[in-house]
N, C-alpha and C positions, 0 to 999 in steps of 0.2 A: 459655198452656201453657209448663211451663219448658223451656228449651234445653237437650238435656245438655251438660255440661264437657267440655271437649277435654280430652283424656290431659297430663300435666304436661310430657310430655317434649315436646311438640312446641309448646308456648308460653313463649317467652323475652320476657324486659325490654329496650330499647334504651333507652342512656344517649348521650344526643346532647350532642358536645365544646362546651365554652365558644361563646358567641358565633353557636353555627348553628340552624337554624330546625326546629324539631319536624317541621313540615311537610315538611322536604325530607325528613328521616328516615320519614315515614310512605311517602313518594313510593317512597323506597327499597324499602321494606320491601312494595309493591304490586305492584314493577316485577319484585323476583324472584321474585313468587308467591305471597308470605306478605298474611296479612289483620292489619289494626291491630282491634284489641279493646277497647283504652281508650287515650287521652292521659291522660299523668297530669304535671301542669303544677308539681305540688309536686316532681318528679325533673327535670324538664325531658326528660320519658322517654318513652314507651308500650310497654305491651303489646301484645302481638302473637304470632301462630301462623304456625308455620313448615311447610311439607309434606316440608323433607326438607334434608338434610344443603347439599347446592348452593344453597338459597335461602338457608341460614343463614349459608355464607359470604360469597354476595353482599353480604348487609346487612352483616354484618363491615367489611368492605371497605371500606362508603360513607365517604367521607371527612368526613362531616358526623356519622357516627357514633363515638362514644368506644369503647363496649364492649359488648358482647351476654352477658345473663346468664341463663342458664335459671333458669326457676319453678320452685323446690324447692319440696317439701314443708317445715312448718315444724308440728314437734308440741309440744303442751301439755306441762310438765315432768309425769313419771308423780308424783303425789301418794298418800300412803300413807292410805288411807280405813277410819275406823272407824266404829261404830254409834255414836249420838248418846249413850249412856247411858255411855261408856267416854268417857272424857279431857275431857267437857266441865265447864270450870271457868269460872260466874260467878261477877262480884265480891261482884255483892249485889241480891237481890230479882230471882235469874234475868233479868237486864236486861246486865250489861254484861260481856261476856265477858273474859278474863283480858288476852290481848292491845292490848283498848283500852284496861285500865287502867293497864298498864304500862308504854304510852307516853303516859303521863301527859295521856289526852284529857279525861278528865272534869275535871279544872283548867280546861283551856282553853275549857269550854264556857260557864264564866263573861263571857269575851271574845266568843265567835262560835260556833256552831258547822256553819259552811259557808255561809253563805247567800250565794247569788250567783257561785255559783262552780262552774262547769260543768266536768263531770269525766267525760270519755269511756273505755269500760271494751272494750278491742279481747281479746274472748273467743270464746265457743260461745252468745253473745247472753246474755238475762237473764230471769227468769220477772215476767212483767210483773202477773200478777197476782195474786203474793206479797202482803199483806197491809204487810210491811215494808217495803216496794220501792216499793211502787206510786205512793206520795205524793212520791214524790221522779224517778220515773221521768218526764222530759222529752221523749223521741226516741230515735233509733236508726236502725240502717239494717240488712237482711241482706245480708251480699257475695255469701255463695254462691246466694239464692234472691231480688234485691230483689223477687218480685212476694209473699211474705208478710215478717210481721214478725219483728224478731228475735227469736224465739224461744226458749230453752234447752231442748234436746233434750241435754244431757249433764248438767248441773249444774253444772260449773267457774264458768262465767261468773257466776252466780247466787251463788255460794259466796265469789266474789270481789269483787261488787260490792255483798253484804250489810258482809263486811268494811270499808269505804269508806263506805260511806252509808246503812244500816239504818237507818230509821226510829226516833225517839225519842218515848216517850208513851203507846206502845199495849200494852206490858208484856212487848214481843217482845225480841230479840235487838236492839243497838244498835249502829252503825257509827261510826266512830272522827267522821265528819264528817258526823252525822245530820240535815243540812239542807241538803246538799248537793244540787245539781241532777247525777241520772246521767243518760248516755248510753249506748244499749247498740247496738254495733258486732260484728258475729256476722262473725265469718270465720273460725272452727273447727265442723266438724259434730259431730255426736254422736261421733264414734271420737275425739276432740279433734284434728283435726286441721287444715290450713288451708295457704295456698300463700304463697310469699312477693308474689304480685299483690298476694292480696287483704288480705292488712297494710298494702301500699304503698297501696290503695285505700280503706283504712279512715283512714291516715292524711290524706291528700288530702281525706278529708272532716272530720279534727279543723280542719284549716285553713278548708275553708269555709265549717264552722260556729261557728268560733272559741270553740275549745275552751280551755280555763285549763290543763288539766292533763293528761295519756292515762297508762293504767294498761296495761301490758303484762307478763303473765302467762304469758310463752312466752320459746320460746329455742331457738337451733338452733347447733350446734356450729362449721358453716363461715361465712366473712364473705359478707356481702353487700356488694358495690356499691352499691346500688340502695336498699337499707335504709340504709345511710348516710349517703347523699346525702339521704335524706328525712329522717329526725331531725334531722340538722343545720340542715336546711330552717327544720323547725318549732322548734328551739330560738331560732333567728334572730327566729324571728316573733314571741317571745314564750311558746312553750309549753312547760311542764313536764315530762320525759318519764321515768317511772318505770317499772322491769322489773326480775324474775326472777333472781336470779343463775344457776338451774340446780339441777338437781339430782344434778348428776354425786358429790357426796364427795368430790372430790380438790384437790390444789392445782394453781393455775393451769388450771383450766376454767370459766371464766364462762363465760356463752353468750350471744350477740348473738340481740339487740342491749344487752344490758345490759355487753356489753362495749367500749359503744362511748363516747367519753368524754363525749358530750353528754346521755348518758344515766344516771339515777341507779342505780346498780347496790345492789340488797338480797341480803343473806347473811337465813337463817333460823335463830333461837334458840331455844332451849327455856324451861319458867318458872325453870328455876336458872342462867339466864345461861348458857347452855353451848354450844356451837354445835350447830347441828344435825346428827349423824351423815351424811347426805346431803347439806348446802349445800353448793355450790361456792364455792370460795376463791381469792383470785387477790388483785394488786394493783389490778385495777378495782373492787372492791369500794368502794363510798361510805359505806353505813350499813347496820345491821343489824338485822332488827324479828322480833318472834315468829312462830314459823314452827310450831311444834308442837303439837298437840292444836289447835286453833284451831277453834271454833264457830260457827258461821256461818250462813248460811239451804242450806236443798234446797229441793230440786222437792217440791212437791207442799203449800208451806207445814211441811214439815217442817226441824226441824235438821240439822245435818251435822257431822262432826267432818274435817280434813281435817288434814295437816304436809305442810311444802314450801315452800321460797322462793315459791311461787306465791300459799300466804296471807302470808309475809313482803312482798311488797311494795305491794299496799293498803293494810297500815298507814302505810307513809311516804305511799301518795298520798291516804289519810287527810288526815296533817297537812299535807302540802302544800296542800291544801284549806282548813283550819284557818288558817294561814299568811295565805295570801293573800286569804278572805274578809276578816281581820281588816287586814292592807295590800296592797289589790290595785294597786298600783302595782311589786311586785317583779319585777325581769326574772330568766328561772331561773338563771345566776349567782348573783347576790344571794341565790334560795332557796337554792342549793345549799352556798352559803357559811353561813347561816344555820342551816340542819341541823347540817352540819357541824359548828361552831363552839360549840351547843347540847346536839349527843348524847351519853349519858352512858358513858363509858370503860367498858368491862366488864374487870375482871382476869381473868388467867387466858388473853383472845383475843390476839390476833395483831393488828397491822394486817390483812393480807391473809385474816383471818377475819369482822372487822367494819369495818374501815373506820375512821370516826371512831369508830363505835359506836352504842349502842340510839339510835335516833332520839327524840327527845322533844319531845311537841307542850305540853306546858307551859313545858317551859326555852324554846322558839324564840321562843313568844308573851309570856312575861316573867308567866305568870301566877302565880300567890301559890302 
């Protein structure tokens, strides 16, 4: 039977100072009343539930303790949704949508086109038994519910991780890295919504399942501590971390975590090179990939038309996939340099609108 969720307000994060022992922070955290919920060893932190204002301080206090952050809420960027018959534009033979040909993946499917290369997708889970999904779906986990599976009861996640890894062959919709191994990582419910735990906790698991690369599709406007200290975490380790710039329209609003520098931050463009009315702009911005009309899988085996840095940044973790199947030896540095260094300047943008520019998985990979 599932446990209800404790209310958000009364579960905060403990970030325990250089040097001191988890342990004694949990000890803390027992002695004023409060219960541990999870360690989470990729923060050097845990979760935990507090019953009230005096227990909270307590932990505060403890000298072994850094900082105390309450579990926010953390919502999916709102995405402007159309019927599949409006803005859907393939290249050819209703196969490959406008976006992956744009950034130049069918070049580089000559070279690779993802194999071996595990790509965890931290959404509202994934429809597993999609048709285009299904061959390429490896694992997963649910944060909110682990006793079923990840599921998509919204469609986001699905919509996202078609863009990424869609099956190639069966005459369906194609995903920029269509032999990619996905992961699907459910920490938003059907209202797209999700805590920052359970990111912290999805991320925790790209670690311990030694993930290549995380796609992150969300964004929340204040910083986190706690989310910080774990990206950073997993860049260390080797992991790729792509996300969202946001869907605010203005300048200077990324939203973290894609504003964080370890993190590749994507702007959303239209097919005439234009930015997207709604992406966020900022000098975080890293690269910028198609965000509008974007075709993708639904629920139910059907298409979906979606716009929004949210389908803007699968494309880059697309070729980041691409990338590294073809040299998995690169530390994300190296990719991010790569990108960089490869994307094709759009006139008319701004830095702070694209970054280096359209990401291209043909220029990175050197194909013809």
């Amino acid at each position: 039977m599932r446990k209800p969720r404790r209310p958000l307000a009364r579960r905060h994060i403990v970030l325990t100072r250089p040097g001191a022992s988890v342990e004694s922070c949990c000890d803390a955290v027992e002695q004023a009343g409060g219960r541990v919920l999870w360690q989470v060893p990729l923060i050097h932190g845990l979760i935990c539930s507090c019953p009230g204002p005096a227990s909270l301080a307590a932990i505060a206090g403890h000298p072994d303790v850094e900082l105390v952050e309450p579990d926010n809420r953390v919502p999916l960027p709102r995405s402007l949704v159309q019927p599949a018959g409006r803005g859907l534009h393939l290249a050819w033979e209703e196969m490959v949508p406008w976006g992956v040909a744009r950034v130049g993946a069918p070049r580089a499917w000559a070279r690779t086109r993802g194999e071996g290369v595990r790509v965890a997708v931290i959404d509202t889970g994934v429809d597993w038994q999609h048709p285009d999904l299904a061959p390429n779906i490896r694992g997963g986990w649910n944060f909110l519910d682990p006793s079923l599976p990840p599921d998509d009861d919204n469609g986001h996640g699905t919509h996202v991780a078609g863009i990424i890894g869609a099956r190639d062959g069966d005459g369906g919709v194609v995903g920029v890295a269509p032999r990619c191994d996905l992961y699907a990582l459910k920490a938003f419910d059907k209202n797209g919504y999700g805590a920052t735990s359970d990111v912290l906790l999805a991320l925790q698991w790209c670690l311990q399942y030694d993930m290549h690369v995380v796609n992150m599709s969300f964004g929340q406007d204040d910083p986190s501590p706690s989310l910080a200290r774990a990206v950073a975490a997993l860049e260390t380790a080797g992991v790729v971390l792509v996300a969202a710039a946001g869907n605010d329209g203005r300048p200077d609003s990324v939203d973290y975590p894609a504003r964080l520098p370890t993190v590749l931050a994507v702007s959303a463009v239209t097919r005439w090179d234009r930015l997207l009315r709604t992406s966020s702009r900022g000098p975080e911005i890293d690269l910028a990939a198609p965000g509008r009309d974007i075709p993708s899988l639904g629920p139910g085996g059907r298409l979906r038309v979606l716009s929004g840095t949210s389908t803007a940044a699968p494309h880059v973790t697309g070729v980041v996939a691409l990338l590294l199947s073809a040299e998995p030896g690169l530390r994300p540095g190296e990719v991010r340099r790569r990108l960089q260094e490869t994307a094709e300047r759009l006139p008319g943008l701004g830095r702070e609108e694209q970054g280096a520019g359209l990401v291209r998985a043909d220029c990175a990979l050197g194909a013809p």
